[in-house]
DSSP file (Angstrom, degrees, kcal/mol; ACC not computed):
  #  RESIDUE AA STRUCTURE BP1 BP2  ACC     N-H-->O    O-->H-N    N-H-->O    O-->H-N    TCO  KAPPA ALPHA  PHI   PSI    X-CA   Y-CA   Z-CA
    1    1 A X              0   0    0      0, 0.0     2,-0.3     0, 0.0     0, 0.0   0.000 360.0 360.0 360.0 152.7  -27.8   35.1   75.0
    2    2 A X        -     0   0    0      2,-0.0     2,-0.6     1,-0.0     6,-0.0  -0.800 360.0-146.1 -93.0 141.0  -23.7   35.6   75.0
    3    3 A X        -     0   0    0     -2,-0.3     2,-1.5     0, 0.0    -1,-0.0  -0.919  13.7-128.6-122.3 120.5  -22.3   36.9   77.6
    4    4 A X        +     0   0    0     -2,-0.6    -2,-0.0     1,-0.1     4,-0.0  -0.232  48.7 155.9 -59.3  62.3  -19.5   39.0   77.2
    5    5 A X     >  -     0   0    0     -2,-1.5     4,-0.7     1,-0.1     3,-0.5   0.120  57.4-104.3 -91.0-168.8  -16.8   37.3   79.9
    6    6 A X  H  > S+     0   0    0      1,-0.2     4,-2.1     2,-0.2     5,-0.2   0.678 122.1  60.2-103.2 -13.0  -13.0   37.3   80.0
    7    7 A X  H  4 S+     0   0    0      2,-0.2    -1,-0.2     3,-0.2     2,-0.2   0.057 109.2  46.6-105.5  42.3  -12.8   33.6   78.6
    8    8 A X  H >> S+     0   0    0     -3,-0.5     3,-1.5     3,-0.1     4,-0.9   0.429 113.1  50.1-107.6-100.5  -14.8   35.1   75.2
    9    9 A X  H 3X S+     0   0    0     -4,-0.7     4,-2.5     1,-0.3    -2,-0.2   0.365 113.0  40.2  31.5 -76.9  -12.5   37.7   75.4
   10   10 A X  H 3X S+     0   0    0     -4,-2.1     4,-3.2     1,-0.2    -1,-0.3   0.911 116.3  54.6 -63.2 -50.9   -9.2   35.2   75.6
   11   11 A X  H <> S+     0   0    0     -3,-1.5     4,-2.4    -5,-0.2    -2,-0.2   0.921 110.6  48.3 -53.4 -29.1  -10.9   32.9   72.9
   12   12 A X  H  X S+     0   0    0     -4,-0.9     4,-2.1     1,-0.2    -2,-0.2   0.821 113.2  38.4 -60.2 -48.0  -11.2   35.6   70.9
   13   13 A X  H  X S+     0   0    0     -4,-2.5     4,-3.3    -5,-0.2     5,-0.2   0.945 118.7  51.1 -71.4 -45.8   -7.8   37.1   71.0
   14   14 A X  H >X S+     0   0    0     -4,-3.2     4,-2.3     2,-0.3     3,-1.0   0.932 111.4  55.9 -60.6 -65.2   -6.3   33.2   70.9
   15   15 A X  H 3X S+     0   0    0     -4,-2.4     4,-3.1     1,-0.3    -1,-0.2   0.790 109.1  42.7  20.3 -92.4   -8.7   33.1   67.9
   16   16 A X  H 3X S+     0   0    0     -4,-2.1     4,-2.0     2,-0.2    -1,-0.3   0.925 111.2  49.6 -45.0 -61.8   -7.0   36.0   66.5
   17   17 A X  H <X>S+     0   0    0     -4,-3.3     4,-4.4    -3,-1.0     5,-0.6   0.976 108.5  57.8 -58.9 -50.4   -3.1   34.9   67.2
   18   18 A X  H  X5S+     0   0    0     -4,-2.3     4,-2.1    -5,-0.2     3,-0.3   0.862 111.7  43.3 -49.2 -54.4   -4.2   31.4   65.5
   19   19 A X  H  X5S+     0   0    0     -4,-3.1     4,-3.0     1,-0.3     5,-0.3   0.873 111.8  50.2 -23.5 -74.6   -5.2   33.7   62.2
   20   20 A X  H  X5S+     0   0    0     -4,-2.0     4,-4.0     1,-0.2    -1,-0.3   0.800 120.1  37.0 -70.0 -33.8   -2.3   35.7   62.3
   21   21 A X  H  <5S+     0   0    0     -4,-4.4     4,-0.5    -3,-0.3    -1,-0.2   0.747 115.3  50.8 -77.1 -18.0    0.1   32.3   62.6
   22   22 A X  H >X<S+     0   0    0     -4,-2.1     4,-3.0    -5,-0.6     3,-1.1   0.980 117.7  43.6 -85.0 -54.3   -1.8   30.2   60.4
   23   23 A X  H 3<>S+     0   0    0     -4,-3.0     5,-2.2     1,-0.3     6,-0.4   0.916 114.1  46.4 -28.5 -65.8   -1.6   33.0   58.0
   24   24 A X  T 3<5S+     0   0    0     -4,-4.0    -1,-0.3    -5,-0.3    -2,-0.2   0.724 127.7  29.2 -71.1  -6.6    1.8   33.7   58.6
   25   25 A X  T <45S+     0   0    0     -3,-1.1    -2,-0.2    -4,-0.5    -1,-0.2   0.798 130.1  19.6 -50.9 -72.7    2.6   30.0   58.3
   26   26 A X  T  X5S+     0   0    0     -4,-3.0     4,-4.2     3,-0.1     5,-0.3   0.863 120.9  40.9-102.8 -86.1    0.3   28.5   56.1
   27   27 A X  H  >5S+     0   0    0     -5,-0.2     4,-2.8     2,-0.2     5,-0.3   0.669 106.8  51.9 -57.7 -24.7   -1.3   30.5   54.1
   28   28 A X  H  ><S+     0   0    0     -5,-2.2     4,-2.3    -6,-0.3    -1,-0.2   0.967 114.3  46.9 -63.9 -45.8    1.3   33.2   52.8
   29   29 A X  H  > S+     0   0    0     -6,-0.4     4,-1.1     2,-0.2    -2,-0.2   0.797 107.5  53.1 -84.4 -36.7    3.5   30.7   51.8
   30   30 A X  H  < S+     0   0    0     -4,-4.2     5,-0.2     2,-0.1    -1,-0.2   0.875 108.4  56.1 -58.0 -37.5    0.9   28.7   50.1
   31   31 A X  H  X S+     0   0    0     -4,-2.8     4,-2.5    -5,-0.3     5,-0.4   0.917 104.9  45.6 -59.2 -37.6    0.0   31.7   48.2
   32   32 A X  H  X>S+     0   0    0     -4,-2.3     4,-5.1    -5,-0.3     5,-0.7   0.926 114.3  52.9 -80.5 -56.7    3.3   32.5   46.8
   33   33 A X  H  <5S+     0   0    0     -4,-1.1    -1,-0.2     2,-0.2    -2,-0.2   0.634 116.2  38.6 -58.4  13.8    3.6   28.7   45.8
   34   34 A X  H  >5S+     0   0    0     -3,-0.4     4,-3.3     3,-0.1    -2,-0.2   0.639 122.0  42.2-114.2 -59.2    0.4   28.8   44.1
   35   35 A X  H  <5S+     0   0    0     -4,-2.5     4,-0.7     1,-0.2    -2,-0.2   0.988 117.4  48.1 -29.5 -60.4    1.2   32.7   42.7
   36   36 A X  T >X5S+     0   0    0     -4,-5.1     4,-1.8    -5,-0.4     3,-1.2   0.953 115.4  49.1 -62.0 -36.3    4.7   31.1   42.0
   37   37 A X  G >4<S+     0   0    0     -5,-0.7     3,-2.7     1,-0.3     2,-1.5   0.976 114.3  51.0 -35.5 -75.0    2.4   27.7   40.2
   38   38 A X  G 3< S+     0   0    0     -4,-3.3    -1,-0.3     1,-0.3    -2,-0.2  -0.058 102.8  45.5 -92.5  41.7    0.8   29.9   38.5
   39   39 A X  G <> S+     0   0    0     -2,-1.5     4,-2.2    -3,-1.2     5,-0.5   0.263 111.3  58.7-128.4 -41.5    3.1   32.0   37.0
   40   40 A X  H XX S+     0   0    0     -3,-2.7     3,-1.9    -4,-1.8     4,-0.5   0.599 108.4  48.9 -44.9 -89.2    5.3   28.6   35.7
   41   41 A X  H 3> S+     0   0    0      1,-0.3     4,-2.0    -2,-0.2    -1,-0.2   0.246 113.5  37.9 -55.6 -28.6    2.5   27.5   34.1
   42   42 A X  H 3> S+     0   0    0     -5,-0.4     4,-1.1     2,-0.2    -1,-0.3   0.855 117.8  52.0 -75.2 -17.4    1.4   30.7   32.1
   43   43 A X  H <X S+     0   0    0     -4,-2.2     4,-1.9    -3,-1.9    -2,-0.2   0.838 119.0  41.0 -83.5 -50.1    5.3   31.6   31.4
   44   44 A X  H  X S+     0   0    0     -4,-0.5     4,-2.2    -5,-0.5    -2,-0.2   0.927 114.8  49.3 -86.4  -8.7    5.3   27.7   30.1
   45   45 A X  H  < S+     0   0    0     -4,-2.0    -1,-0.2     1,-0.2    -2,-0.2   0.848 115.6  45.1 -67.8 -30.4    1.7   27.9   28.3
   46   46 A X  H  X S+     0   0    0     -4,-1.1     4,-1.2    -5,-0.2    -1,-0.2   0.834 108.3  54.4 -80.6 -38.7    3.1   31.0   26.7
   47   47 A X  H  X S+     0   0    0     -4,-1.9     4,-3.9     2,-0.2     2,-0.5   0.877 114.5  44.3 -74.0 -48.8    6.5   29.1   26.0
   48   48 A X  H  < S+     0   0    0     -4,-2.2    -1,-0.2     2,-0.2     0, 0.0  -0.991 108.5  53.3 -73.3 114.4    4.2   26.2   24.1
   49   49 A X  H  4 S+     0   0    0     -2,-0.5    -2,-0.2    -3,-0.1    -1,-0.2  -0.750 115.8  40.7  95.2 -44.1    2.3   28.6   22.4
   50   50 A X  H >X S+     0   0    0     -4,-1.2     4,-2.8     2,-0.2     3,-1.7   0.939 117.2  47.6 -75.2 -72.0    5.8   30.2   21.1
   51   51 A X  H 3X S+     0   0    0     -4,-3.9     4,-1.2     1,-0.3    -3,-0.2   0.902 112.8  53.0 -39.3 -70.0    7.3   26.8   20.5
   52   52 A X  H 34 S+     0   0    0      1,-0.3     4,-0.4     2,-0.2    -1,-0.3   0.108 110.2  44.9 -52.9   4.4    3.9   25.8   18.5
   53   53 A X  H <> S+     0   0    0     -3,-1.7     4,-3.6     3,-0.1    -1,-0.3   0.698 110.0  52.9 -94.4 -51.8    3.9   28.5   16.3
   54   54 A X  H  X S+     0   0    0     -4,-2.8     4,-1.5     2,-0.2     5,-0.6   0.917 109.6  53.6 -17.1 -66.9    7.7   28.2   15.5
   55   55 A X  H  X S+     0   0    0     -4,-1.2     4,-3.5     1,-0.3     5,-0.4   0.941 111.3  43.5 -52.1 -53.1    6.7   24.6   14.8
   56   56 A X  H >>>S+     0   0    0     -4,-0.4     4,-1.9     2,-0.2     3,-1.1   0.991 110.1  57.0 -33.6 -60.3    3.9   26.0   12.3
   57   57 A X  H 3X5S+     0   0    0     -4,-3.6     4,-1.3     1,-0.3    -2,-0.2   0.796 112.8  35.2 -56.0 -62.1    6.3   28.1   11.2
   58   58 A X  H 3<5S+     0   0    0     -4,-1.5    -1,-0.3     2,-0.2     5,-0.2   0.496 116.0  54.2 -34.3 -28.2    9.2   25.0   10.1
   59   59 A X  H XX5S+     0   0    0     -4,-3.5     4,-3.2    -3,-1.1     3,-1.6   0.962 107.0  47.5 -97.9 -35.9    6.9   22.9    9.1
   60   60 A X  H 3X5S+     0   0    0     -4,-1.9     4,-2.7    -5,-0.4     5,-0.3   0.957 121.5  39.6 -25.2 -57.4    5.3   25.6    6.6
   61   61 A X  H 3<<S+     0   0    0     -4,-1.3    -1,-0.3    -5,-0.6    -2,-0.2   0.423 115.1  53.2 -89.6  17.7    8.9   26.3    5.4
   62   62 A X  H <>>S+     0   0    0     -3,-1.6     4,-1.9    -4,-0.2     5,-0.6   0.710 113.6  40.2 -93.1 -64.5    9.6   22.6    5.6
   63   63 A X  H  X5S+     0   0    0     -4,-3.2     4,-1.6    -5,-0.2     5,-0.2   0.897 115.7  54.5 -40.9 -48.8    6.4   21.7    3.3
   64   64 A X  H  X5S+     0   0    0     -4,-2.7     4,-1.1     1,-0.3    -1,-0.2   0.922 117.7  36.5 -70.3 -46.0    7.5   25.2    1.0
   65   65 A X  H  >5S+     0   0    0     -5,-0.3     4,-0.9     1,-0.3    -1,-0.3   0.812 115.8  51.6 -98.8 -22.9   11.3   23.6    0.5
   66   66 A X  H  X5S+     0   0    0     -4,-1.9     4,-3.9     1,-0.2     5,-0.3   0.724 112.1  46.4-108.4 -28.7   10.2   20.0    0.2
   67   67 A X  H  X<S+     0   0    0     -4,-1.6     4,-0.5    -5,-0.6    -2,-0.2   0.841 114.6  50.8 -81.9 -16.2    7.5   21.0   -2.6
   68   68 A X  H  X S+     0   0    0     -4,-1.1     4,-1.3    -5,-0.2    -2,-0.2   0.727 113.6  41.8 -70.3 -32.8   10.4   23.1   -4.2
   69   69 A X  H  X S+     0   0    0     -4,-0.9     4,-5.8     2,-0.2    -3,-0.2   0.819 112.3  51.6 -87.1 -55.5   12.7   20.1   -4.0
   70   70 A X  H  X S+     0   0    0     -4,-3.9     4,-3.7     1,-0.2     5,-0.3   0.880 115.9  47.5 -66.5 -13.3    9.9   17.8   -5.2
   71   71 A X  H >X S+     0   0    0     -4,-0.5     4,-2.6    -5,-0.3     3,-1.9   0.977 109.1  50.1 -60.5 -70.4    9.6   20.6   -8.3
   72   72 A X  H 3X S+     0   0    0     -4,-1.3     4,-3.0     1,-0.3     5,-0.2   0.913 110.7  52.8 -54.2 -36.6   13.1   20.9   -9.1
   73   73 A X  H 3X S+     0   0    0     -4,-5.8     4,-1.7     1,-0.2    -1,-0.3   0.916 108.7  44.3 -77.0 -13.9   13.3   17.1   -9.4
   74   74 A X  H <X S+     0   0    0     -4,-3.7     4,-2.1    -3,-1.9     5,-0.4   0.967 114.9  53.5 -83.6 -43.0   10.6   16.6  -11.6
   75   75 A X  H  X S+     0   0    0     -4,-2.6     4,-3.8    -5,-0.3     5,-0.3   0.940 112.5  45.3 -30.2 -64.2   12.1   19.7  -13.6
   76   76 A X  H  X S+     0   0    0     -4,-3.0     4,-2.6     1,-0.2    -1,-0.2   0.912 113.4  50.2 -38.2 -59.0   15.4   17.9  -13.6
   77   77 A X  H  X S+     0   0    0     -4,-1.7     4,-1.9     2,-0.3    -1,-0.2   0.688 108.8  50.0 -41.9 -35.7   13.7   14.6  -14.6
   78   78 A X  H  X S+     0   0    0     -4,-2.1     4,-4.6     1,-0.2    -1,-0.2   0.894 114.9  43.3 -87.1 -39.9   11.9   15.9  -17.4
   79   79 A X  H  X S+     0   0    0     -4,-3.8     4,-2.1    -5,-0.4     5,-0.3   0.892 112.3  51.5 -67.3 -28.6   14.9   17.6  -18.8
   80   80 A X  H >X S+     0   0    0     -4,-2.6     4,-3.6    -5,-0.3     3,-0.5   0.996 115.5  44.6 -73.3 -53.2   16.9   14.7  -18.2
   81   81 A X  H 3X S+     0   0    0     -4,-1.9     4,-4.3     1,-0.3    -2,-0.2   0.930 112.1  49.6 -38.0 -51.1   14.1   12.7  -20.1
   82   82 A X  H 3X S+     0   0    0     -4,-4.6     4,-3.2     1,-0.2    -1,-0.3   0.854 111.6  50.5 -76.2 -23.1   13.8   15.1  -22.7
   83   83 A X  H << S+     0   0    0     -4,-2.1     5,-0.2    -3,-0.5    -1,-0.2   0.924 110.3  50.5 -36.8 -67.1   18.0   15.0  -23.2
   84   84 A X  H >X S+     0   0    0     -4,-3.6     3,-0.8    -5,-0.3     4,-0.7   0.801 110.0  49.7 -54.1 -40.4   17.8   11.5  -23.3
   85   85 A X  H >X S+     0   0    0     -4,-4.3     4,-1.8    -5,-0.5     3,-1.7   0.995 117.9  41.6 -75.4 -63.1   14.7   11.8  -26.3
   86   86 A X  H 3< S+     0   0    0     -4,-3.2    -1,-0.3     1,-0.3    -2,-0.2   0.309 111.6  50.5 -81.4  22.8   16.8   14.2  -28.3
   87   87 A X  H <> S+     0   0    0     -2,-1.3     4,-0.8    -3,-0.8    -1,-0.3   0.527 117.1  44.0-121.0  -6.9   20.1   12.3  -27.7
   88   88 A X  H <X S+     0   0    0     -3,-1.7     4,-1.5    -4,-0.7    -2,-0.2   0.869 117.0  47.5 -92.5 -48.5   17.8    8.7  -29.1
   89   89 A X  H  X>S+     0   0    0     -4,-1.8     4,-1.8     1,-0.2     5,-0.5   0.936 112.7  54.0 -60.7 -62.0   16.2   11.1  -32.2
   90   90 A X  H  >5S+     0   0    0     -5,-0.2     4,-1.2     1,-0.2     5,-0.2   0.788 110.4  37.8 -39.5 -33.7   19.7   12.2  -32.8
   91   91 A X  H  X5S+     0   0    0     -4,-0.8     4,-2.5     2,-0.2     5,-0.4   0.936 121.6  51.4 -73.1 -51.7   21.5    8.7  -33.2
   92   92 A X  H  X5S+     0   0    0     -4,-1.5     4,-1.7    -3,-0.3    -2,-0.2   0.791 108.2  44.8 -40.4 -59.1   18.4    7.8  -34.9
   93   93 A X  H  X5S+     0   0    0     -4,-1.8     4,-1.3     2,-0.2    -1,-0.3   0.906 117.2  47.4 -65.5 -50.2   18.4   10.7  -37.3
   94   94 A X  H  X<S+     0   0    0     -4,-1.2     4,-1.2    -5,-0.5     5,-0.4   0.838 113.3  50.2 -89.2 -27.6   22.6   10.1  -38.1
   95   95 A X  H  X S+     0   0    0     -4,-2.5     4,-0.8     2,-0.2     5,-0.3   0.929 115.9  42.7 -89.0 -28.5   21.9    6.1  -38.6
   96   96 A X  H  X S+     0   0    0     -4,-1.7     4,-2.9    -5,-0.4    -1,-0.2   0.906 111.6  51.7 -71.7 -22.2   18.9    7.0  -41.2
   97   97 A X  H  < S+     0   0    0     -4,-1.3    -2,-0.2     2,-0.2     4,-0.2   0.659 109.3  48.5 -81.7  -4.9   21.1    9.5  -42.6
   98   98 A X  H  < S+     0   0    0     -4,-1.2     4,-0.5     2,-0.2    -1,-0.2   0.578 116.0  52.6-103.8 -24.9   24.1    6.4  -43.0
   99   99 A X  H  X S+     0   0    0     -4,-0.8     4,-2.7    -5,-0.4    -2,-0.2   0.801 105.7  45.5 -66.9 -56.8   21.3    4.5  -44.5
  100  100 A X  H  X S+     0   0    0     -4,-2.9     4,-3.0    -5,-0.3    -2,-0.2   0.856 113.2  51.4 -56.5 -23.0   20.2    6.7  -46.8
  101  101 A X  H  > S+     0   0    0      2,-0.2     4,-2.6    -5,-0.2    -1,-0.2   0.888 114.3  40.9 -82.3 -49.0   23.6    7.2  -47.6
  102  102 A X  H >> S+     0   0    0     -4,-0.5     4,-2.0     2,-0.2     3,-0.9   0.985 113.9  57.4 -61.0 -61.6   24.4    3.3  -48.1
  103  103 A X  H >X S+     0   0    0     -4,-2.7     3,-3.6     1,-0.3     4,-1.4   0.759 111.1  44.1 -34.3 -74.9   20.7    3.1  -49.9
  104  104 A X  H 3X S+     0   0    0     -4,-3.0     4,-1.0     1,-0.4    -1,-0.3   0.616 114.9  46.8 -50.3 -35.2   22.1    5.7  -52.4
  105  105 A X  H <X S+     0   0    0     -4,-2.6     4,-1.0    -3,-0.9    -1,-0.4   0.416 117.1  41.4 -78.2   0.4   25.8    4.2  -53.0
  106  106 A X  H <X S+     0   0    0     -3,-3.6     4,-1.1    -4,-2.0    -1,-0.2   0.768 118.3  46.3-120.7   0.3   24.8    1.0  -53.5
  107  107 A X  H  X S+     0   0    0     -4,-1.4     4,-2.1    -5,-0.4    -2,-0.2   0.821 118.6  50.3 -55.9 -59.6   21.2    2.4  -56.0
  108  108 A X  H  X S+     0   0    0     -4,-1.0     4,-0.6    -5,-0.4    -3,-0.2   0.948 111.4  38.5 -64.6 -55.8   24.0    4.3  -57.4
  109  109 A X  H >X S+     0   0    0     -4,-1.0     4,-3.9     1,-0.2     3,-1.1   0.929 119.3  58.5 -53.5 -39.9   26.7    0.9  -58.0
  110  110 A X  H 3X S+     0   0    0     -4,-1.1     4,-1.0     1,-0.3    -2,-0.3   0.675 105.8  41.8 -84.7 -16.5   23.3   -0.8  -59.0
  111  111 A X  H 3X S+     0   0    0     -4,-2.1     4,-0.6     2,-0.2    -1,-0.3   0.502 112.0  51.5-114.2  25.3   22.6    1.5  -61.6
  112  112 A X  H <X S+     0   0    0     -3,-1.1     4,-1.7    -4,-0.6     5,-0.2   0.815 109.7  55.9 -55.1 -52.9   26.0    1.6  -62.9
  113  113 A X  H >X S+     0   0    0     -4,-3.9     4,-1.4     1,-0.2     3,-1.1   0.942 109.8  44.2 -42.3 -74.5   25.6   -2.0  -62.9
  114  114 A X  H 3X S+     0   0    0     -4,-1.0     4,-1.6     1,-0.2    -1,-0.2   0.766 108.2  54.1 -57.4 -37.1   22.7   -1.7  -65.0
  115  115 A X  H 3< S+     0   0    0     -4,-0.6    -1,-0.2     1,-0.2    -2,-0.2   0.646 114.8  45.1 -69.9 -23.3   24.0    0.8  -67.5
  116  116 A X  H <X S+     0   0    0     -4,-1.7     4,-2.0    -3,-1.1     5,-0.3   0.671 109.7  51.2 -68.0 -34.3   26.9   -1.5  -68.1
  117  117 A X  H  X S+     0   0    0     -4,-1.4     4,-1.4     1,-0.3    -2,-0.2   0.903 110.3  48.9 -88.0 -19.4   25.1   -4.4  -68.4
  118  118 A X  H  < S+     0   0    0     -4,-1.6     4,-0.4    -5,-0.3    -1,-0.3   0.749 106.2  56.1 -85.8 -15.9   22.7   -2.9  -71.0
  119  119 A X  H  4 S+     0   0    0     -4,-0.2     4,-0.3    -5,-0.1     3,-0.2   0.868 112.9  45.5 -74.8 -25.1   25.8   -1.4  -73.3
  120  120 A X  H >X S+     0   0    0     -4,-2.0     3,-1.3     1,-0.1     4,-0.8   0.781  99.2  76.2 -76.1 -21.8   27.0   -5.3  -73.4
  121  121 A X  H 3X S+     0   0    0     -4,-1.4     4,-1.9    -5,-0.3     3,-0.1   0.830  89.5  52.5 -67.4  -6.9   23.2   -6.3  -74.1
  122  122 A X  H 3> S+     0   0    0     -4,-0.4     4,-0.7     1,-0.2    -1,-0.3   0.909 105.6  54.0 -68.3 -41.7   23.3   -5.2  -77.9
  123  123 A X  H <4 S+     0   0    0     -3,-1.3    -1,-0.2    -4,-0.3    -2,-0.2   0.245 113.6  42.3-101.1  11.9   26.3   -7.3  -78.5
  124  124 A X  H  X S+     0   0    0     -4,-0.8     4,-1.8    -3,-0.1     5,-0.3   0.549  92.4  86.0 -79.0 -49.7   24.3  -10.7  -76.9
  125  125 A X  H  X S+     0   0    0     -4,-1.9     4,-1.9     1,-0.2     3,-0.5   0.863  89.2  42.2 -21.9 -68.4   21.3   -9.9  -78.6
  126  126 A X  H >X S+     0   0    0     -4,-0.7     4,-1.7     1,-0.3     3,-0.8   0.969 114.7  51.5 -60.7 -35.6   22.3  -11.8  -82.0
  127  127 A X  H 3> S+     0   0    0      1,-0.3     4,-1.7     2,-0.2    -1,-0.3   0.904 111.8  47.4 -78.9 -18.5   23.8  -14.9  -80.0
  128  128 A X  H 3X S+     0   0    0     -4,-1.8     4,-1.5    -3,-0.5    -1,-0.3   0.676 115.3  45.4 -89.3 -17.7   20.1  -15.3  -77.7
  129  129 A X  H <X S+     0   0    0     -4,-1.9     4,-1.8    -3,-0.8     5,-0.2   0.789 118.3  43.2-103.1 -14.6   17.9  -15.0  -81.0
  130  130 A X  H  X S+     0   0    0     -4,-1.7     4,-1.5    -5,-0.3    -2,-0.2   0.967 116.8  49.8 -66.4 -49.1   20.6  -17.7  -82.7
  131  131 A X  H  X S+     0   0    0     -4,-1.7     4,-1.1    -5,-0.3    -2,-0.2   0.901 116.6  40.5 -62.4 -65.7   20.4  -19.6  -79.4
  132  132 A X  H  X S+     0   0    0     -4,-1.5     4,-1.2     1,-0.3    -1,-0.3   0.733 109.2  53.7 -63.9 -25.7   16.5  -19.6  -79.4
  133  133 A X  H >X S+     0   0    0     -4,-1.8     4,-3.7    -3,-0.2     3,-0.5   0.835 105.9  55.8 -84.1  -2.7   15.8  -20.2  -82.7
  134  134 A X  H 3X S+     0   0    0     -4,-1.5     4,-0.8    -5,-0.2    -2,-0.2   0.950 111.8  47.4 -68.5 -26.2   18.1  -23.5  -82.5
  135  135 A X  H 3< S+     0   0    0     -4,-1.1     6,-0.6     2,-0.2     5,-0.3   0.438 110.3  51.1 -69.3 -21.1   15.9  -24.4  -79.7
  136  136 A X  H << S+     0   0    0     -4,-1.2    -2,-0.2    -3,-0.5    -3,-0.1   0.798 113.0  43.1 -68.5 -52.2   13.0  -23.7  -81.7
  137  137 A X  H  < S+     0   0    0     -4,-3.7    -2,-0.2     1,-0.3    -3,-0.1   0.724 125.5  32.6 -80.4  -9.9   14.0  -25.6  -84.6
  138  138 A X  S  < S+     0   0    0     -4,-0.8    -1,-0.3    -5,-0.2    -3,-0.2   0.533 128.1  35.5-108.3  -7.4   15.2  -28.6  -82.6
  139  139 A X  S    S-     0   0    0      2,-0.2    -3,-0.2    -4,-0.1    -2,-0.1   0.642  97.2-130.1 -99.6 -33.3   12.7  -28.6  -79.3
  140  140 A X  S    S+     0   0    0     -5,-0.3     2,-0.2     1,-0.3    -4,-0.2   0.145  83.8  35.1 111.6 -32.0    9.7  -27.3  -81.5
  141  141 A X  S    S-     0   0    0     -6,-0.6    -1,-0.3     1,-0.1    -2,-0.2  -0.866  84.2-113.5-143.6 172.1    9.2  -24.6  -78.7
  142  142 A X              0   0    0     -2,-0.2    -1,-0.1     1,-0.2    -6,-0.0   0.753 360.0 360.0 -95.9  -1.2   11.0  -22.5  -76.5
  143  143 A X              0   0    0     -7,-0.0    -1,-0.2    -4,-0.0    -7,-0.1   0.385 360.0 360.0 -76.3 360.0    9.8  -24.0  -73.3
């Protein structure tokens, strides 16, 4: 059984003073540096949470501008291409048309040429049938 003496009494109170100094010691001030812990660290989970959505946020509009970029250059590219095909039909187009053009002057000299050469061929005629029959009458043939 306990019996209720003055050195229960004095453990009790000493008891007590140890509380109130380990408390006022120990523990208060380990509470606020665990309160003060735990306050960084949700103010910096919150702060990464913030940051990491920014970063979503830039790299979305980084992805959006860099697919925009890659757009506008294949636009460019293709126009540039297709510039480049119309500027190759065009040369193309003026150097057939400078062909055709030669084709026609010199068809054109070539049947002057021919229209001349057939107003002299009446006046040849009598000297090629003299020519061949002399060749006839002296070869035997015209070969």
């Amino acid at each position: 059984m306990i019996a209720l003496n003055l050195t229960l009494v004095i453990q009790f109170v000493l008891f007590l003073l140890f509380l109130w100094g380990t408390n006022k010691m120990v523990f208060r001030p380990l509470l606020k540096t665990m309160d003060a812990r735990k306050a960084k660290i949700e103010g910096d989970r919150a702060t990464a949470e913030t940051e990491t959505r920014e970063v979503h946020e830039l790299d979305a509009t980084y992805t959006k501008r860099l697919a925009s970029a890659h757009q506008a250059s294949a636009k460019r590219l293709h126009q540039a291409r297709q510039e480049v095909h119309q500027r190759i039909r065009d040369a193309l187009d003026e150097r057939k048309r400078r062909a055709d053009a030669e084709v026609a002057a010199d068809r054109a000299a070539m049947d002057a040429n021919i229209a001349e050469e057939r107003k002299k061929f009446p006046g040849l005629l009598p000297g090629i049938v003299d020519a061949m029959g002399r060749q006839v009458d002296t070869e035997g043939s015209l070969l």
